[in-house]
Every structure is written in structure tokens, then in C-alpha cells.
TIVO-2410 file (N, C-alpha, C; in nm, 3 decimals):
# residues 68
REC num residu      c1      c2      c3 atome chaine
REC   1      X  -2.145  -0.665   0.763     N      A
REC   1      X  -2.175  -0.774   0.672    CA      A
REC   1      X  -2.052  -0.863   0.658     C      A
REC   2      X  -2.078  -1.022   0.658     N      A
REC   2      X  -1.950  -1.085   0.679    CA      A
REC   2      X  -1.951  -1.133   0.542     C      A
REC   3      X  -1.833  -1.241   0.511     N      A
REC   3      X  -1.885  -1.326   0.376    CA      A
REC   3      X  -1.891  -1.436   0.398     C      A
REC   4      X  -1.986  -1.460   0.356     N      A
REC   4      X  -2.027  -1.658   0.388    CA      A
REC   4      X  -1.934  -1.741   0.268     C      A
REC   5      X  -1.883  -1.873   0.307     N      A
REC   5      X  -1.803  -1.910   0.232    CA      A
REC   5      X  -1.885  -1.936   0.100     C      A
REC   6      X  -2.011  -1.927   0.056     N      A
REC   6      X  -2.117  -1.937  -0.056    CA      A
REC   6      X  -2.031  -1.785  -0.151     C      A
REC   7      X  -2.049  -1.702  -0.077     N      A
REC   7      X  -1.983  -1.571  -0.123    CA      A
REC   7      X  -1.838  -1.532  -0.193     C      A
REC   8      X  -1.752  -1.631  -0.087     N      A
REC   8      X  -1.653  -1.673  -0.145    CA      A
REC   8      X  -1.634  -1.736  -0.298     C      A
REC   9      X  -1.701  -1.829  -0.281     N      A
REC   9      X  -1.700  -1.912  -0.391    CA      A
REC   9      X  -1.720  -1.858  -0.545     C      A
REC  10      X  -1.840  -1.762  -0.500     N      A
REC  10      X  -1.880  -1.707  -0.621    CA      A
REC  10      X  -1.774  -1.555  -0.699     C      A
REC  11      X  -1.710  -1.542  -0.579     N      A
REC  11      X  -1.623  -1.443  -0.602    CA      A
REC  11      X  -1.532  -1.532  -0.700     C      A
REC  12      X  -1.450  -1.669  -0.607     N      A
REC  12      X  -1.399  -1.707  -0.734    CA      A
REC  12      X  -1.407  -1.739  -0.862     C      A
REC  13      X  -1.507  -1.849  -0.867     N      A
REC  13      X  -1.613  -1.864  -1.015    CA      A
REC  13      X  -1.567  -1.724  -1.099     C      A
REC  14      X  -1.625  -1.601  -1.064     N      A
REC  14      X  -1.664  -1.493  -1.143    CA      A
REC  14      X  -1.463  -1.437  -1.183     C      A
REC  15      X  -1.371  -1.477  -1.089     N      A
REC  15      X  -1.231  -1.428  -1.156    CA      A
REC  15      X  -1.190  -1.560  -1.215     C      A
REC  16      X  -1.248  -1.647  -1.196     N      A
REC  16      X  -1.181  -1.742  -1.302    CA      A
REC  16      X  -1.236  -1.726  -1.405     C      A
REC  17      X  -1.370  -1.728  -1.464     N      A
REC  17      X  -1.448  -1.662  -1.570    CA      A
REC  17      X  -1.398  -1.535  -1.643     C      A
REC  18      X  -1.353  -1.432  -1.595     N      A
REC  18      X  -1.294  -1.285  -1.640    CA      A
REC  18      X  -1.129  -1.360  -1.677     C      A
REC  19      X  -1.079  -1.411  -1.569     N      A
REC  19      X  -0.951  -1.407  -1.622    CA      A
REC  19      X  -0.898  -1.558  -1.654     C      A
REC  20      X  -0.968  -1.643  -1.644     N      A
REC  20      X  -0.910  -1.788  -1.746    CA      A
REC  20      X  -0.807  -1.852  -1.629     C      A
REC  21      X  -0.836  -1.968  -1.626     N      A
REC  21      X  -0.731  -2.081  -1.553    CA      A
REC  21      X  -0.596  -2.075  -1.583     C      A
REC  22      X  -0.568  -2.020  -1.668     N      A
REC  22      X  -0.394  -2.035  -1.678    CA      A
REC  22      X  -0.358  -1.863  -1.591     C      A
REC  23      X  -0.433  -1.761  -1.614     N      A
REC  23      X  -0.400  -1.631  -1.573    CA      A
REC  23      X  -0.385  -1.631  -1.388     C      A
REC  24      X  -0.465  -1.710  -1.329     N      A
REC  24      X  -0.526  -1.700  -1.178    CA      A
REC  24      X  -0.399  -1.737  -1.094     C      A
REC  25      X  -0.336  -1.833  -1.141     N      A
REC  25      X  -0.168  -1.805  -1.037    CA      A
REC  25      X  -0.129  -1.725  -1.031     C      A
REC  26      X  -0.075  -1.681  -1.138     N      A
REC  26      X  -0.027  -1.505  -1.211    CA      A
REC  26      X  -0.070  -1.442  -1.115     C      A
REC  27      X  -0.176  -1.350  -1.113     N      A
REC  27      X  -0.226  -1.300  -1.045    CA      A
REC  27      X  -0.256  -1.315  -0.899     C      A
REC  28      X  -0.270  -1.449  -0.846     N      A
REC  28      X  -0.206  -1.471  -0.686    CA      A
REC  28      X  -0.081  -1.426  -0.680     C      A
REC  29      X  -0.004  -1.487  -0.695     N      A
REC  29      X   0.113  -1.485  -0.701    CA      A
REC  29      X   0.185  -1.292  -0.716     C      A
REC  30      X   0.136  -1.199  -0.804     N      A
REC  30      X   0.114  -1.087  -0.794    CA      A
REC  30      X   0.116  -1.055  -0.623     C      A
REC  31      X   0.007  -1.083  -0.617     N      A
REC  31      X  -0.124  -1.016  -0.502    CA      A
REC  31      X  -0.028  -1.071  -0.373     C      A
REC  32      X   0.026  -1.143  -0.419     N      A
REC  32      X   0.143  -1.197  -0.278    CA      A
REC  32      X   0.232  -1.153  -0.236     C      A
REC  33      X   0.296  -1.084  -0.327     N      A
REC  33      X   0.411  -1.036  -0.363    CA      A
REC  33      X   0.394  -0.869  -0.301     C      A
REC  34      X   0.269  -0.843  -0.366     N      A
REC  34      X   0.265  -0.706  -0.323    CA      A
REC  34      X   0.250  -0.672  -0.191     C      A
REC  35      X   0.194  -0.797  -0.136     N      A
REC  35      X   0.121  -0.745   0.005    CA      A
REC  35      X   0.268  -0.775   0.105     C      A
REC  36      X   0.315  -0.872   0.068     N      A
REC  36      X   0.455  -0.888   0.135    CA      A
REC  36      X   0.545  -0.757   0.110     C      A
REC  37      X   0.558  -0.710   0.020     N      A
REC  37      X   0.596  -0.538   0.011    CA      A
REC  37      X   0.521  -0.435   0.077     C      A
REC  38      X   0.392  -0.410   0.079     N      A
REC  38      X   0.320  -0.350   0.175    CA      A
REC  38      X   0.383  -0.409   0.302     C      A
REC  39      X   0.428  -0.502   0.332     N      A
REC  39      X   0.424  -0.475   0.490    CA      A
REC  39      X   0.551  -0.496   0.569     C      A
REC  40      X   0.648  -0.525   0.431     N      A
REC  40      X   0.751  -0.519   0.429    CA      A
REC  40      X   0.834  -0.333   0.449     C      A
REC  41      X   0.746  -0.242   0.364     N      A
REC  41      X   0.701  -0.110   0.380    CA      A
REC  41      X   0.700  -0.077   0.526     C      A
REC  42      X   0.592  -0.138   0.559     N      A
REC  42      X   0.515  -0.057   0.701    CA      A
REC  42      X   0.608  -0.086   0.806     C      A
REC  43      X   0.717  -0.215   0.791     N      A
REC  43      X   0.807  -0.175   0.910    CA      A
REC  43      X   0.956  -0.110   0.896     C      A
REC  44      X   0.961  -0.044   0.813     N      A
REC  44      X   1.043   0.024   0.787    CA      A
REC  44      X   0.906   0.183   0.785     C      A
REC  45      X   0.862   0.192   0.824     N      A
REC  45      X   0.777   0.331   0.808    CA      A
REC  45      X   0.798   0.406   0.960     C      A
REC  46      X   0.819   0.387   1.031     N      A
REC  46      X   0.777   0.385   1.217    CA      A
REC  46      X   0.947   0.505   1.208     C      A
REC  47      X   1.070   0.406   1.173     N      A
REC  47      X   1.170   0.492   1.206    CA      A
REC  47      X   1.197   0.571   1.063     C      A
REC  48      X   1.188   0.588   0.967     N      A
REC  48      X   1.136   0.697   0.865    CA      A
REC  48      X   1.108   0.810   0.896     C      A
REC  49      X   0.961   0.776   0.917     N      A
REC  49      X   0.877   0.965   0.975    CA      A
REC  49      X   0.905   0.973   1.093     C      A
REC  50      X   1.013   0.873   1.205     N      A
REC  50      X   1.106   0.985   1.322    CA      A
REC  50      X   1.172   1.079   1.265     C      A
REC  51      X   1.232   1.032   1.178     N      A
REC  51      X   1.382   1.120   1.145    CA      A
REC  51      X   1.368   1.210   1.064     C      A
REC  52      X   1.229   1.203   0.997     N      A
REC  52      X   1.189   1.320   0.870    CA      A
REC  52      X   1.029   1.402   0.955     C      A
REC  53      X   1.007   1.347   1.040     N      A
REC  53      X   0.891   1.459   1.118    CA      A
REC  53      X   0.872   1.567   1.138     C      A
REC  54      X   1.055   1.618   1.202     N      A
REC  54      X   1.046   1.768   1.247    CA      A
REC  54      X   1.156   1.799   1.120     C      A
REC  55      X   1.140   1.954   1.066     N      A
REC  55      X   1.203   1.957   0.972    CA      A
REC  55      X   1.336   2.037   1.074     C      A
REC  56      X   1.430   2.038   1.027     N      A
REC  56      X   1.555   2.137   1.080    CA      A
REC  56      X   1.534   2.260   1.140     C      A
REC  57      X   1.554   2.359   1.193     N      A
REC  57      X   1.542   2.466   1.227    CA      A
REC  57      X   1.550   2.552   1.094     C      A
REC  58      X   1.621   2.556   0.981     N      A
REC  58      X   1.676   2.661   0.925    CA      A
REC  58      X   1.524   2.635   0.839     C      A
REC  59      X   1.445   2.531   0.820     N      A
REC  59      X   1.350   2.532   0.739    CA      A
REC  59      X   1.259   2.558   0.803     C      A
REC  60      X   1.244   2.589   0.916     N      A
REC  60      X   1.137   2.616   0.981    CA      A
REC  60      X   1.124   2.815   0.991     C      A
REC  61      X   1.206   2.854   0.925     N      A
REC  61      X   1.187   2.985   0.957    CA      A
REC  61      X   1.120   3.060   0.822     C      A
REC  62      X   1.034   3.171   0.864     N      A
REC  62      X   0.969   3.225   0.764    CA      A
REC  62      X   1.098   3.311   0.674     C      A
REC  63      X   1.071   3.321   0.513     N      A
REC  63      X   1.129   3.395   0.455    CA      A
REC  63      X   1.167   3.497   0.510     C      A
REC  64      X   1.274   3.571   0.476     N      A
REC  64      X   1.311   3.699   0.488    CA      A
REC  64      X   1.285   3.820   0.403     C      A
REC  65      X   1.189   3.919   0.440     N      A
REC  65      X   1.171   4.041   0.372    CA      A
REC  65      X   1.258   4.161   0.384     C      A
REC  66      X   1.274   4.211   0.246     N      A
REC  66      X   1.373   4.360   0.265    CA      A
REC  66      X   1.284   4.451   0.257     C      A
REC  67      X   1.278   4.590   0.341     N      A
REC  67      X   1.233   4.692   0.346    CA      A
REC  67      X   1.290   4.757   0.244     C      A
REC  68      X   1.209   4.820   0.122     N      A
REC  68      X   1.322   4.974   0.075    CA      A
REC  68      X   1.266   5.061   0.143     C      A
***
């Protein structure tokens, strides 16, 4: 299902209605911000989980049990 720009429209109508003409920059402006951090995120993610993937050897070993 795609959205027809009719769809669009009404999406906006209905957040300008909930949240008022002075609030709707605000809230772009938010939504901008964040997504530029999301993906600002994601390229710093790639060499991250290289270097934290495999854990060390010493953590990789099972506890040690004592016999009495």
C-alpha cells in the first residue's frame, strides 16, 4: 500500500489539529534532529561491534569448579 499525496495531506490536517500551528516546527525540527542522530549513530555502529564482537579469551572460558 503506497500513500497518495490525498493521504498525505490528511495526515497533516489531523497533526496540525492535535498539535496547533505554533507546536508543528517544534516538532519537525525534533524529528530532524533525531533522525540526523540515528544515522549519525549507524555510522559509527559498523566499527563498534568489530571491536566488541568477540569477547577476549579470558571471558570466554567457563567458570571454574572445586572438587571437595
Amino acid at each position: 500500500m503506497e500513500f497518495a499525496p490525498m493521504h498525505w495531506v490528511v495526515v497533516l490536517v489531523i497533526a496540525l489539529i492535535i498539535f496547533g500551528p505554533k507546536k508543528l516546527p517544534e516538532l519537525g525540527k525534533g524529528l530532524a534532529q533525531g533522525i540526523k542522530g540515528f544515522k549519525d549513530g549507524l555510522k559509527d555502529t559498523p566499527a563498534a561491534t568489530t571491536a566488541t564482537a568477540a569477547p577476549p579469551e579470558s571471558e570466554n572460558k567457563p567458570p571454574e569448579t572445586k572438587v571437595l
